[in-house]
TORTI-320185 format. One record per residue: residue number from 1; residue in three letters; chain; x, y, z of N, C-alpha, C in turn. Coordinates in steps of 0.02 Angstrom, whole numbers, plus 50000, padded with zeros to 5 digits. Last residue first. Layout:
<sites>
NUM / ALA / A / X / Y / Z / X / Y / Z / X / Y / Z $
...
</sites>
This chain:
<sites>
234 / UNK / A / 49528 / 47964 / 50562 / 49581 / 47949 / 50508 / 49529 / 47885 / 50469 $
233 / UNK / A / 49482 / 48141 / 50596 / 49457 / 48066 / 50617 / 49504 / 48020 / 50556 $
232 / UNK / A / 49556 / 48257 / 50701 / 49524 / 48228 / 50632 / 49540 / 48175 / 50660 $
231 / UNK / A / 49554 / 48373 / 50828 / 49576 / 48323 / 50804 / 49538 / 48295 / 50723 $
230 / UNK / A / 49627 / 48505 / 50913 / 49593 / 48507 / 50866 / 49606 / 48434 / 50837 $
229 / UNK / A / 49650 / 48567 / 51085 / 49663 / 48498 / 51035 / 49625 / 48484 / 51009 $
228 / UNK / A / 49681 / 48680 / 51198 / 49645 / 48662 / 51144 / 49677 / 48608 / 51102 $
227 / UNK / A / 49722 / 48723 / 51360 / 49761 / 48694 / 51284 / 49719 / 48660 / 51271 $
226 / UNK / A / 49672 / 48855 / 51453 / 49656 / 48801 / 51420 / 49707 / 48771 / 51367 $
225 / UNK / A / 49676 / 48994 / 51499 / 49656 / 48950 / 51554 / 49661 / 48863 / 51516 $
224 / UNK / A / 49695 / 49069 / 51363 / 49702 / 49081 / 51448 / 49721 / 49023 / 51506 $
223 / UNK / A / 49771 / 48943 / 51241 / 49717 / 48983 / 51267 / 49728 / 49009 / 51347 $
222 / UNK / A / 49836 / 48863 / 51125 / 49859 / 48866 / 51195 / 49824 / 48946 / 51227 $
221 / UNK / A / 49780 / 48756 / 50988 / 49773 / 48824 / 51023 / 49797 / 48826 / 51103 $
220 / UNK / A / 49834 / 48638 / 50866 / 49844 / 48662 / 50933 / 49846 / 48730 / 50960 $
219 / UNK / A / 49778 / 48535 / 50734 / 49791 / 48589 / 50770 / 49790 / 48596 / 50843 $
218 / UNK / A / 49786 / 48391 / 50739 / 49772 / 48409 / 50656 / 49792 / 48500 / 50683 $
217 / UNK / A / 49797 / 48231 / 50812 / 49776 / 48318 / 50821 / 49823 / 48352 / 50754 $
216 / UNK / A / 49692 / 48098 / 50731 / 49765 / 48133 / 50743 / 49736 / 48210 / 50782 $
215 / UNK / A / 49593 / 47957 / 50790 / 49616 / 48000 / 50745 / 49670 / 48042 / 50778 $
214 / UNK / A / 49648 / 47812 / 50790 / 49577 / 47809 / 50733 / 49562 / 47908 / 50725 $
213 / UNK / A / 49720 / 47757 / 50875 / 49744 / 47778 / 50803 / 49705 / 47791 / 50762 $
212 / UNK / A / 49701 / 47730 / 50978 / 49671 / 47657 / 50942 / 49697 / 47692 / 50868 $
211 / UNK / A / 49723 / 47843 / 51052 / 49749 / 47799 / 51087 / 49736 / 47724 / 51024 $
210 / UNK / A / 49624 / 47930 / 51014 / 49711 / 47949 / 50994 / 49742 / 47878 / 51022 $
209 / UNK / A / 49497 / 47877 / 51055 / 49506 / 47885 / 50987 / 49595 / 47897 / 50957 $
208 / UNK / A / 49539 / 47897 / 51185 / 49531 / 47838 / 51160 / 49532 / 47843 / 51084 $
207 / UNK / A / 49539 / 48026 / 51210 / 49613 / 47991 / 51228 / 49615 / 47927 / 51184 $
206 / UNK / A / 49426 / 48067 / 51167 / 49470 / 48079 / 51130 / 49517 / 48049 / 51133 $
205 / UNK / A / 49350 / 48002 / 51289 / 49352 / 47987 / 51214 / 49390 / 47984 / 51176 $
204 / UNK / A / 49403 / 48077 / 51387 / 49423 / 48000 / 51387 / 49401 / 47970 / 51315 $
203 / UNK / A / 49368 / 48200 / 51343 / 49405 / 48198 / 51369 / 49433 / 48115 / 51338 $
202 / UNK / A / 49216 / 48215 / 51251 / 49237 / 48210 / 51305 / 49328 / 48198 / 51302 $
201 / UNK / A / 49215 / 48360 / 51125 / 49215 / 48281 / 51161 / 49249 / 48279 / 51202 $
200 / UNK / A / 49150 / 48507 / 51055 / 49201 / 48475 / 51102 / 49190 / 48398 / 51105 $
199 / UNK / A / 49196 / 48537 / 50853 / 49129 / 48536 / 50915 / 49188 / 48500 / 50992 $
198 / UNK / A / 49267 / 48527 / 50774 / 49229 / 48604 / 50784 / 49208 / 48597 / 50871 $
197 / UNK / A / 49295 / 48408 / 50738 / 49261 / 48441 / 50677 / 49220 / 48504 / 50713 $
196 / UNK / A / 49340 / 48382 / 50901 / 49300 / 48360 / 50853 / 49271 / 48383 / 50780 $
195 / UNK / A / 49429 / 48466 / 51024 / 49383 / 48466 / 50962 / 49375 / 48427 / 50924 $
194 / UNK / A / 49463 / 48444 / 51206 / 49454 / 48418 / 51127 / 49407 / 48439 / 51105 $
193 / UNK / A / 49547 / 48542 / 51320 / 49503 / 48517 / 51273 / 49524 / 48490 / 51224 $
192 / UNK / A / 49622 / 48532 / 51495 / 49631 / 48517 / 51398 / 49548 / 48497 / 51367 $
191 / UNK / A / 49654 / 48677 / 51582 / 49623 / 48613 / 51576 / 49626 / 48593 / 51494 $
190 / UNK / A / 49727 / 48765 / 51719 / 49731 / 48738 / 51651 / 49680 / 48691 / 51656 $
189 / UNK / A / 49747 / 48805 / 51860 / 49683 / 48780 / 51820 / 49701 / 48777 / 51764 $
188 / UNK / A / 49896 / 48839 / 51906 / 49834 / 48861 / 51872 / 49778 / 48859 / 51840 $
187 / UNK / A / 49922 / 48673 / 51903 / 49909 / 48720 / 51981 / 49881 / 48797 / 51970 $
186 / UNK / A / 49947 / 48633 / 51794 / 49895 / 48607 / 51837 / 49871 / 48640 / 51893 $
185 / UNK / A / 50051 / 48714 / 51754 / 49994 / 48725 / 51731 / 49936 / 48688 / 51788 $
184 / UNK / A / 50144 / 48659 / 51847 / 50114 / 48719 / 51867 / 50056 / 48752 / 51828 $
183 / UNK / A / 50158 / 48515 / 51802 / 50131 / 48551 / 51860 / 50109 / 48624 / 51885 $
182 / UNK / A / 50221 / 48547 / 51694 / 50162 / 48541 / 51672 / 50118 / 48533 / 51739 $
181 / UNK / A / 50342 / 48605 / 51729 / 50305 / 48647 / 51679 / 50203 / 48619 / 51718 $
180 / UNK / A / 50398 / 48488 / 51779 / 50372 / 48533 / 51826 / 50319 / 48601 / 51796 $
179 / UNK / A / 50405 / 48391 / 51707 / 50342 / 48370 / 51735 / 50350 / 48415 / 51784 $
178 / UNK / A / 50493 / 48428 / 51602 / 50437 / 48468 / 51602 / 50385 / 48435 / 51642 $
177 / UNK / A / 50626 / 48359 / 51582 / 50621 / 48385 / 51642 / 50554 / 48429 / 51646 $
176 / UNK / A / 50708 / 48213 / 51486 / 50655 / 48258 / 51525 / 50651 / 48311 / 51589 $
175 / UNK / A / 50877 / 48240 / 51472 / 50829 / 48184 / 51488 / 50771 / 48227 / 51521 $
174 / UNK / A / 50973 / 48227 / 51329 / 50937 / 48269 / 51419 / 50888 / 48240 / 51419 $
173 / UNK / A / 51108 / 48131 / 51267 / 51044 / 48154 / 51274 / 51014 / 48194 / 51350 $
172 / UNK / A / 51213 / 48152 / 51187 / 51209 / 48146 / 51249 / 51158 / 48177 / 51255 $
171 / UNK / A / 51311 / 48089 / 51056 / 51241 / 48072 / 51071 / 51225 / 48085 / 51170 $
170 / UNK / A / 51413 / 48143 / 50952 / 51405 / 48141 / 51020 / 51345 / 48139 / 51051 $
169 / UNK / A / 51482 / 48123 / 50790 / 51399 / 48146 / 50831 / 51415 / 48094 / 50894 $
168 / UNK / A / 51576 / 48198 / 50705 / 51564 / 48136 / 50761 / 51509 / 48152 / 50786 $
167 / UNK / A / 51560 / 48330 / 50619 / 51583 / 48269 / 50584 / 51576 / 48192 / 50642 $
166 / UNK / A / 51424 / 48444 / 50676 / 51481 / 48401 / 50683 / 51497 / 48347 / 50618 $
165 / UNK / A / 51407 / 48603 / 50595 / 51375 / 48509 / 50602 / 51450 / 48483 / 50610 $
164 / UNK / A / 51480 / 48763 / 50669 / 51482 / 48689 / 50608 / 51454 / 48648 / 50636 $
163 / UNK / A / 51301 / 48766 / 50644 / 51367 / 48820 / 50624 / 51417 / 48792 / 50679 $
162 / UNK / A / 51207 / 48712 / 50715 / 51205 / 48705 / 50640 / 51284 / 48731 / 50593 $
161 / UNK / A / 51204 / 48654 / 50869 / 51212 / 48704 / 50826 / 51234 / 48679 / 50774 $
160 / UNK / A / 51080 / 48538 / 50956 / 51149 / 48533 / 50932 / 51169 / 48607 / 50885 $
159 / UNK / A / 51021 / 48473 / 51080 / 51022 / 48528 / 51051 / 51087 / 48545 / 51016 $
158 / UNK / A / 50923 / 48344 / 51101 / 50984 / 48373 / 51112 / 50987 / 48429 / 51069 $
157 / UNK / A / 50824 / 48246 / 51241 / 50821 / 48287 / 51190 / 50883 / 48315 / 51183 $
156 / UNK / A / 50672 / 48141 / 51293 / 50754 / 48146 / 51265 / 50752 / 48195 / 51216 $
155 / UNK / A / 50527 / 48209 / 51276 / 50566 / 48167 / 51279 / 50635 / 48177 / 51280 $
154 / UNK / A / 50468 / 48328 / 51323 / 50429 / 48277 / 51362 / 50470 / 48204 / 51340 $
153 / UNK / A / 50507 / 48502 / 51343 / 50512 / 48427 / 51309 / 50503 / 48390 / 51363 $
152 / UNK / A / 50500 / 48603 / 51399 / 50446 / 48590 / 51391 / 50443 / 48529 / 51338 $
151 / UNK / A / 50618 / 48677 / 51480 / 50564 / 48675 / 51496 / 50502 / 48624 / 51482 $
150 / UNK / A / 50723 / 48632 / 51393 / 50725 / 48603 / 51459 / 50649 / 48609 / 51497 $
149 / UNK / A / 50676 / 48697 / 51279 / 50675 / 48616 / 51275 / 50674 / 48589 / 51354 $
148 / UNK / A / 50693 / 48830 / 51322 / 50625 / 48811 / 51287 / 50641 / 48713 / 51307 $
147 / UNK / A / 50825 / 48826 / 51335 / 50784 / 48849 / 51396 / 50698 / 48815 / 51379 $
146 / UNK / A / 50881 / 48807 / 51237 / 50890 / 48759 / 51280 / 50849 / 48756 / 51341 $
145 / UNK / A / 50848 / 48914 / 51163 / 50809 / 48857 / 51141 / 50818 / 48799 / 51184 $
144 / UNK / A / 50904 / 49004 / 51223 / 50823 / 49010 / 51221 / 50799 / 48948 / 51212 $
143 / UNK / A / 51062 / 48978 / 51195 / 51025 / 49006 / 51251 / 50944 / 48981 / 51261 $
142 / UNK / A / 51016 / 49004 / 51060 / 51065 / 48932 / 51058 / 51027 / 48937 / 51126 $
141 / UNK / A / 51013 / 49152 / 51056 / 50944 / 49093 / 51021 / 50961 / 49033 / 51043 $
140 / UNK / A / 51158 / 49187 / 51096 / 51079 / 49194 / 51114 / 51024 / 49161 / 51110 $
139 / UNK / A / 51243 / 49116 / 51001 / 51235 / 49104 / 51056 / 51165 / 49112 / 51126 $
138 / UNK / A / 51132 / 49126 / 50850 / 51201 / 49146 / 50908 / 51206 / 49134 / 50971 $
137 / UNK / A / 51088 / 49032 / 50735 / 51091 / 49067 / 50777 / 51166 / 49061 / 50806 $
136 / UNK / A / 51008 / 48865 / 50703 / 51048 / 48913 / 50680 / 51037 / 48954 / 50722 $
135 / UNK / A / 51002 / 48684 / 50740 / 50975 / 48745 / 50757 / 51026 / 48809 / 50736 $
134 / UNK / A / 50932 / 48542 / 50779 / 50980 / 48566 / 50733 / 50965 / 48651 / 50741 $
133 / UNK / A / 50876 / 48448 / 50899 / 50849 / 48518 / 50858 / 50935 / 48502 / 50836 $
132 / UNK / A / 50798 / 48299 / 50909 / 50859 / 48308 / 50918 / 50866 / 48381 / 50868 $
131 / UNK / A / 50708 / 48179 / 51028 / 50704 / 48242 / 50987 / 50777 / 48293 / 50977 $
130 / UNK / A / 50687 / 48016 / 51016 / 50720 / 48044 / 51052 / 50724 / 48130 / 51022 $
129 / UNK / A / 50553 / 47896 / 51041 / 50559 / 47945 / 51019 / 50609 / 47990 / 51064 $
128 / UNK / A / 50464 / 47780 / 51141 / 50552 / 47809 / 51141 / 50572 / 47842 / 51100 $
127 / UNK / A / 50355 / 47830 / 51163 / 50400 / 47852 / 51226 / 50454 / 47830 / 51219 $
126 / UNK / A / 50272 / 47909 / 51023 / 50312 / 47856 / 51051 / 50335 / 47878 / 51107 $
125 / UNK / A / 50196 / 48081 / 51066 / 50251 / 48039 / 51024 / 50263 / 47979 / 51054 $
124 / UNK / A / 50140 / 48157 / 51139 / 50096 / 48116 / 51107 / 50121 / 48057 / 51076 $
123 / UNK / A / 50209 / 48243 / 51186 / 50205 / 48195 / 51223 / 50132 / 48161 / 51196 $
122 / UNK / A / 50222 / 48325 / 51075 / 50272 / 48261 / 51081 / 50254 / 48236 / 51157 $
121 / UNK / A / 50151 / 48439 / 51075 / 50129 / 48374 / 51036 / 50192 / 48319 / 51022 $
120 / UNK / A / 50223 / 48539 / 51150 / 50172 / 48479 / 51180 / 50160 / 48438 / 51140 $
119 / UNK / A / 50323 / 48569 / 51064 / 50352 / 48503 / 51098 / 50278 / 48485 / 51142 $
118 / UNK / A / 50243 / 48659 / 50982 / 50262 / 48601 / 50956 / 50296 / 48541 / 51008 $
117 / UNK / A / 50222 / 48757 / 51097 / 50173 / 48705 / 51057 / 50195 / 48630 / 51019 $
116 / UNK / A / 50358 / 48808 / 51098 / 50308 / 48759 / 51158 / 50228 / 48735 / 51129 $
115 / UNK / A / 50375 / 48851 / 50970 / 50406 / 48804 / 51009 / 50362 / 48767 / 51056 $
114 / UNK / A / 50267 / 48941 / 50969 / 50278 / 48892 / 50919 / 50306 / 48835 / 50953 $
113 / UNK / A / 50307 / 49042 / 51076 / 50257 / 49014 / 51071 / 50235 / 48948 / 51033 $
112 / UNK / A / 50443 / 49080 / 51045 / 50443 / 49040 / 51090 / 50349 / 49007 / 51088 $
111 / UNK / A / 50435 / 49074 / 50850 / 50436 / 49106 / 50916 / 50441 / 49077 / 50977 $
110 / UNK / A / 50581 / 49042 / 50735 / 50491 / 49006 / 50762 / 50501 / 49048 / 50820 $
109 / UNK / A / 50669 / 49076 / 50663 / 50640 / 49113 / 50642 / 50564 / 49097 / 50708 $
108 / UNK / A / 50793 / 49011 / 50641 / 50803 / 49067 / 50707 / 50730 / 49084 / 50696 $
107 / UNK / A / 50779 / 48885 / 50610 / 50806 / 48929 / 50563 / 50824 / 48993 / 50595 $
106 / UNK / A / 50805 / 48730 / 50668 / 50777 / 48793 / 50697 / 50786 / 48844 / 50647 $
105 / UNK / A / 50733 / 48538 / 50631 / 50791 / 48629 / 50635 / 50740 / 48707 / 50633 $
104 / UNK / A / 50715 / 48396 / 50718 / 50676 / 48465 / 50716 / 50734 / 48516 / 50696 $
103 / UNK / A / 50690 / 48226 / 50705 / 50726 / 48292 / 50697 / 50679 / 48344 / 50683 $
102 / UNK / A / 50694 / 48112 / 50821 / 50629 / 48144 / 50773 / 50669 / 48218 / 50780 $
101 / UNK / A / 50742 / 47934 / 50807 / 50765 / 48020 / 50818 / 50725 / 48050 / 50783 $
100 / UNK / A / 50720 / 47808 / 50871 / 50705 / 47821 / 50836 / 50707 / 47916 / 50848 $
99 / UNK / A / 50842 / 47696 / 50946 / 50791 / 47724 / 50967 / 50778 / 47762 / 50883 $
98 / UNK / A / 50990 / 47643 / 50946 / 50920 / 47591 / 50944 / 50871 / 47623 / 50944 $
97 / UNK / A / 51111 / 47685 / 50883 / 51052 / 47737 / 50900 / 51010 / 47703 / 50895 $
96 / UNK / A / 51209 / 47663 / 50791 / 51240 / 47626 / 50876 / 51169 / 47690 / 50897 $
95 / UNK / A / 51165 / 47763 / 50650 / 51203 / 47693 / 50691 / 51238 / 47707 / 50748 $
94 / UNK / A / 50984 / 47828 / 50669 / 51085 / 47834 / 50655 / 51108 / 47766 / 50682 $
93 / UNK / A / 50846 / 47859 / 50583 / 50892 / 47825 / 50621 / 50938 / 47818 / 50609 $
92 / UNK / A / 50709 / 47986 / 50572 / 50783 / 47944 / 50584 / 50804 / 47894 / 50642 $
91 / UNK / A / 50615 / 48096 / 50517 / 50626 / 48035 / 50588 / 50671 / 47977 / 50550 $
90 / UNK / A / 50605 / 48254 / 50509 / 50627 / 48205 / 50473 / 50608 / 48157 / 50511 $
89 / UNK / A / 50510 / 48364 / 50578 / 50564 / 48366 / 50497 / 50559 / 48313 / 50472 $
88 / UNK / A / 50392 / 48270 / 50639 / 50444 / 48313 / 50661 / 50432 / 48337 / 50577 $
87 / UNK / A / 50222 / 48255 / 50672 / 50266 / 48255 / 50612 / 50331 / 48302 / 50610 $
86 / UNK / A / 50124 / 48150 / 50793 / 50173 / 48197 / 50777 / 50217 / 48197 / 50705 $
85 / UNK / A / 50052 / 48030 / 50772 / 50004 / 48085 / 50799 / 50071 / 48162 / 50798 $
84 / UNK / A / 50034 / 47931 / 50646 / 50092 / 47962 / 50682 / 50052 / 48027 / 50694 $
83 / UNK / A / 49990 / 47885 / 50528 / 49945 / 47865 / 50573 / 49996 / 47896 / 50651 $
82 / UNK / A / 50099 / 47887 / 50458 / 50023 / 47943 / 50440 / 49979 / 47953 / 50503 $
81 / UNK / A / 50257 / 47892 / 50497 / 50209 / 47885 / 50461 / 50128 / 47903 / 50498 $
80 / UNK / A / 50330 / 48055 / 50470 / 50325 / 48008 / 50512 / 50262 / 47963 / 50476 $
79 / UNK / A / 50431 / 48102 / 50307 / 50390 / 48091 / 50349 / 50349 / 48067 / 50404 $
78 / UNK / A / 50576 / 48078 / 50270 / 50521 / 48151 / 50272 / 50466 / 48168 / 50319 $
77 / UNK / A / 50666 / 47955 / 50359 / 50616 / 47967 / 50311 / 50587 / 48061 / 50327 $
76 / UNK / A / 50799 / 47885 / 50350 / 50787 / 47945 / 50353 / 50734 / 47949 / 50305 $
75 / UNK / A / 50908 / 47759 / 50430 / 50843 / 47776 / 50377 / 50830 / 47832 / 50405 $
74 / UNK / A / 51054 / 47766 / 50463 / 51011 / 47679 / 50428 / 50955 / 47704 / 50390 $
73 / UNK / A / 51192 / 47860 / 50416 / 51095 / 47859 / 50441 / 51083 / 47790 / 50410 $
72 / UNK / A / 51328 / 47897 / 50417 / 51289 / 47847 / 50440 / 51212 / 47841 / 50488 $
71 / UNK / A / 51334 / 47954 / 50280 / 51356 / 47906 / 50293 / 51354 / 47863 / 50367 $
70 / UNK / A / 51236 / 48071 / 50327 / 51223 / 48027 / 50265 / 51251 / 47970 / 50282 $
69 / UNK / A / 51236 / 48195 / 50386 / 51248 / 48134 / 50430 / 51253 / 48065 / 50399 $
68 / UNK / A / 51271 / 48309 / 50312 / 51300 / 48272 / 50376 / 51314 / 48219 / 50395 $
67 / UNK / A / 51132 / 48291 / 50239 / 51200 / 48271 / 50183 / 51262 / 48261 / 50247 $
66 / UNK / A / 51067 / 48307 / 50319 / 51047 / 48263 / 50277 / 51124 / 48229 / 50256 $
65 / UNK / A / 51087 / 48465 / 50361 / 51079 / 48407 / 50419 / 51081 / 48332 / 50395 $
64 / UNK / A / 51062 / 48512 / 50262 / 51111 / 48493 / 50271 / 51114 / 48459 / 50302 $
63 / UNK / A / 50909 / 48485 / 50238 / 50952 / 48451 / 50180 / 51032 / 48435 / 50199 $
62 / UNK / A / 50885 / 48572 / 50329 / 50853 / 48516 / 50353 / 50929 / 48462 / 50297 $
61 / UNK / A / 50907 / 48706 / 50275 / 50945 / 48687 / 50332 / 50941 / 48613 / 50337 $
60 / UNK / A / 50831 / 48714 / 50159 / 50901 / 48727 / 50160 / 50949 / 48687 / 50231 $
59 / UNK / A / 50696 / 48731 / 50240 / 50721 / 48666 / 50190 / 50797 / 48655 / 50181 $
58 / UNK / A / 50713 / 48847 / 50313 / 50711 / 48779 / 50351 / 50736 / 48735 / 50307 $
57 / UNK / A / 50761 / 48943 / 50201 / 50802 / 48927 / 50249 / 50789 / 48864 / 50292 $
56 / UNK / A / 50629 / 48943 / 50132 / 50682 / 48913 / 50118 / 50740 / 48913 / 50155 $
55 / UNK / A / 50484 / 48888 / 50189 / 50533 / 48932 / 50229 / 50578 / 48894 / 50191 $
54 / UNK / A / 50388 / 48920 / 49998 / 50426 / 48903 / 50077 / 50463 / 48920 / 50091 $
53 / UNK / A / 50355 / 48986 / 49883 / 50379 / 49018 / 49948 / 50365 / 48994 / 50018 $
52 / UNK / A / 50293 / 48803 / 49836 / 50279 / 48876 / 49827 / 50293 / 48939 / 49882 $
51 / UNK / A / 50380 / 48675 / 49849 / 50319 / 48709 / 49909 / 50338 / 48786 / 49892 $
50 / UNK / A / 50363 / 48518 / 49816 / 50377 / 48584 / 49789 / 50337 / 48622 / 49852 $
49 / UNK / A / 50381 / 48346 / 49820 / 50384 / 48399 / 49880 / 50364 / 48494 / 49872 $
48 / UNK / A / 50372 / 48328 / 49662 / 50324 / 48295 / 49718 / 50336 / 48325 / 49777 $
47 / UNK / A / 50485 / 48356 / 49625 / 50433 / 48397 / 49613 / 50356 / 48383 / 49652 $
46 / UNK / A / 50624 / 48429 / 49714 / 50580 / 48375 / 49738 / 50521 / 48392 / 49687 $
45 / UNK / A / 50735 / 48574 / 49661 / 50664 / 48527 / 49709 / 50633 / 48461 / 49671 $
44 / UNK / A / 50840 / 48655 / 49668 / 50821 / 48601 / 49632 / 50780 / 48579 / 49702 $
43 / UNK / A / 50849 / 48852 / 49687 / 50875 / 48803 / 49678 / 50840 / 48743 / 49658 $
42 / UNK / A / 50763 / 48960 / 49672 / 50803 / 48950 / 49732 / 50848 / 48898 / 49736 $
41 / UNK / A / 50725 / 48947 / 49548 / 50769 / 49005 / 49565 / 50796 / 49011 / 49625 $
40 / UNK / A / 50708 / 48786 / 49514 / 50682 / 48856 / 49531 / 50742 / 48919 / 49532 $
39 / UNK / A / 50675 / 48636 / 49429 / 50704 / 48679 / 49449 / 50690 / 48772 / 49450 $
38 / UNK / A / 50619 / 48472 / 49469 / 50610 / 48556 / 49477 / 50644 / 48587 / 49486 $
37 / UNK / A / 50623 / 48312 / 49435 / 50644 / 48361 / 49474 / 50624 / 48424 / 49438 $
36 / UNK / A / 50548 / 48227 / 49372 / 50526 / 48238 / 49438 / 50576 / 48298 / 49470 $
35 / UNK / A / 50682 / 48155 / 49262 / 50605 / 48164 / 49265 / 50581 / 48185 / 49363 $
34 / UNK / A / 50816 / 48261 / 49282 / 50785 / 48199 / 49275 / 50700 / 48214 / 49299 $
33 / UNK / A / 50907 / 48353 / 49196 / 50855 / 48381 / 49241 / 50817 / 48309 / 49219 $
32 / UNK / A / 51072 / 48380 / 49194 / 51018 / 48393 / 49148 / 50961 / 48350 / 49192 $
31 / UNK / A / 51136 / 48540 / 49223 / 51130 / 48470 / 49250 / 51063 / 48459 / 49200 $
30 / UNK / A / 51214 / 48650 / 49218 / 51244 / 48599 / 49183 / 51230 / 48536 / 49183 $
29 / UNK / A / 51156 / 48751 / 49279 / 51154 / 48771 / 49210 / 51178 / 48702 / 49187 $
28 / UNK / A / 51178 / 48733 / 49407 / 51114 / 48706 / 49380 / 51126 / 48700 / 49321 $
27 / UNK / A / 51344 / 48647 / 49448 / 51289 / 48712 / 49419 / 51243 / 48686 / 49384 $
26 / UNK / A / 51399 / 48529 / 49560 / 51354 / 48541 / 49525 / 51340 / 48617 / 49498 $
25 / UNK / A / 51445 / 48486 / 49685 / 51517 / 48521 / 49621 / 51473 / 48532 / 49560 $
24 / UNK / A / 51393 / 48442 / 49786 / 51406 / 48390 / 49713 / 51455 / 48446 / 49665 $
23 / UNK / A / 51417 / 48538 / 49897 / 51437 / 48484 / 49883 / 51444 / 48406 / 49851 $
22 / UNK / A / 51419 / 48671 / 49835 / 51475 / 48643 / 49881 / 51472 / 48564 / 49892 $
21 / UNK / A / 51334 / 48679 / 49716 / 51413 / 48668 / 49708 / 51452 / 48659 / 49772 $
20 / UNK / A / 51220 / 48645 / 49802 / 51228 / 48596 / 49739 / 51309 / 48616 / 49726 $
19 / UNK / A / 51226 / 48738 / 49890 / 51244 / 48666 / 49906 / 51242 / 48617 / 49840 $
18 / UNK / A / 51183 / 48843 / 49825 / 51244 / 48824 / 49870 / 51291 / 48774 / 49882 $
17 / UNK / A / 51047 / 48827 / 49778 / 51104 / 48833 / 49723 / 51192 / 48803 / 49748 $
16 / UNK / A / 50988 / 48677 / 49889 / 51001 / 48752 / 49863 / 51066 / 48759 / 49805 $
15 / UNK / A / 50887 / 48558 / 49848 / 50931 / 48563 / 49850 / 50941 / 48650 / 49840 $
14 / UNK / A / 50726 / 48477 / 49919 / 50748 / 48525 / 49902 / 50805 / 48530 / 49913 $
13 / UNK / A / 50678 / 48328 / 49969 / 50643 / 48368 / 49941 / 50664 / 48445 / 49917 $
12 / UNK / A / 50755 / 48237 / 50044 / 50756 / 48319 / 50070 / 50709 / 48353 / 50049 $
11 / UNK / A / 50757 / 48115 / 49968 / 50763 / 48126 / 50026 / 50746 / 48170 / 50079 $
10 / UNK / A / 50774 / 48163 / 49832 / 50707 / 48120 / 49864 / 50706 / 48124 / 49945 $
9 / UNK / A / 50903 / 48231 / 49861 / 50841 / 48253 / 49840 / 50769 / 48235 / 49858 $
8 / UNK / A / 50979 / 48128 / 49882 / 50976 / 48174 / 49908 / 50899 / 48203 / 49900 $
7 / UNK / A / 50971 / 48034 / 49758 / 50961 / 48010 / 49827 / 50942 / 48071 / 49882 $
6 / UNK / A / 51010 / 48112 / 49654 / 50940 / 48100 / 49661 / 50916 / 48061 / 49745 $
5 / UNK / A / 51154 / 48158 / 49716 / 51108 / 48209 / 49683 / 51023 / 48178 / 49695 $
4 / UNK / A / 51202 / 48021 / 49866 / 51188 / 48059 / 49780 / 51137 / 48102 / 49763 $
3 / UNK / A / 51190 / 47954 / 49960 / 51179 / 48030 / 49957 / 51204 / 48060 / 49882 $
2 / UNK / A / 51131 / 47826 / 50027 / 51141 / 47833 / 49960 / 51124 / 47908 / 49985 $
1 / UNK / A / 51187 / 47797 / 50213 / 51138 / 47800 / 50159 / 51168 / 47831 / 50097 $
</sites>
């Protein structure tokens, strides 16, 4: 893909001071500032992406992951599209990668609670959706997060460290293993609700309403005895 200054950008939605001279050789002071871009004190944004004290380390990170793999991503969109009951980072596609990669980076900062929320709402995802963390940290966190994914990803998944992004990407995916997780919830009474604008619905409703695309889960509470699924109607 086109990884030029504005290619980038549109792409990422945010460039850091850093990375504008490591790797366009850019100072802000010298660029002259095309319609839609923003420039901050953290560096050049997207003005259509801007996000008033965001995690600038996630954005930071996501962009590199961007500029990595540039020369050979077929497509890298921001967003999954709408009607997409999950919204990684990014969702991509690399070459000799028939499947569709839903990127996630780690900044060190999400708790294990976050985590396992966010990979339940991937077994909502396509079933060939492959989930691929980019992830900062030390060996420790590197540790946690493999433990988190082995536990509680529901698709293909790889865990790659951010400190150095490879130059060959070695595609060796893990292959599920949370249909024991999600047995033992079963074997503590867990049970799943749906919300509705507040209120509960049945079960087979909801499946059906998520199932015809007519609506998304919009929030996720993981309760005593219960995982909550907050949905909107599309």
């Amino acid at each position: 893909m086109n990884h030029d200054l504005a290619s980038t950008l549109k792409a990422t939605g945010f460039i850091s001071h850093d990375q504008l001279e490591h790797h366009f050789a850019l100072n802000i002071a010298n660029i002259e500032l095309a319609p839609g871009m923003l420039h901050t004190r953290d560096g050049l944004w997207d003005a259509g992406q801007y996000r008033r004290g965001g995690h600038l380390a996630h954005w930071t990170l996501r962009t590199e992951v961007f500029l990595a793999m540039a020369d050979n991503l077929v497509a890298w969109h921001r967003a999954a599209p709408l009607e997409s009951l999950v919204q990684p980072d990014a969702l991509l596609t690399f070459v000799g990668q028939t499947h569709p990669i839903a990127l996630e980076v780690d900044s060190g900062k999400e708790t294990r609670g976050q985590w396992h929320e966010k990979l339940q709402e991937y077994q909502l995802a396509p079933q060939d959706w492959h989930v691929l963390v980019i992830a900062k940290g030390q060996s420790r966190r590197q540790s946690h997060l493999r433990a988190w994914l082995c536990q509680d990803a529901p698709r293909p998944w790889l865990l790659i460290p951010s400190d150095p992004l490879p130059h060959n990407w070695d595609w060796h995916w893990s292959r599920p293993q949370n249909s024991r997780a999600i047995l033992i919830d079963q074997l503590a009474g867990r049970t799943r609700l749906y919300l509705l604008n507040g209120n509960p619905i049945p079960t087979q409703s909801a499946e059906q309403l998520l199932k015809a695309r007519r609506a998304q889960i919009h929030g996720y509470e993981r309760r005593h005895s219960s995982d909550v699924y907050h949905l909107i109607l599309l």
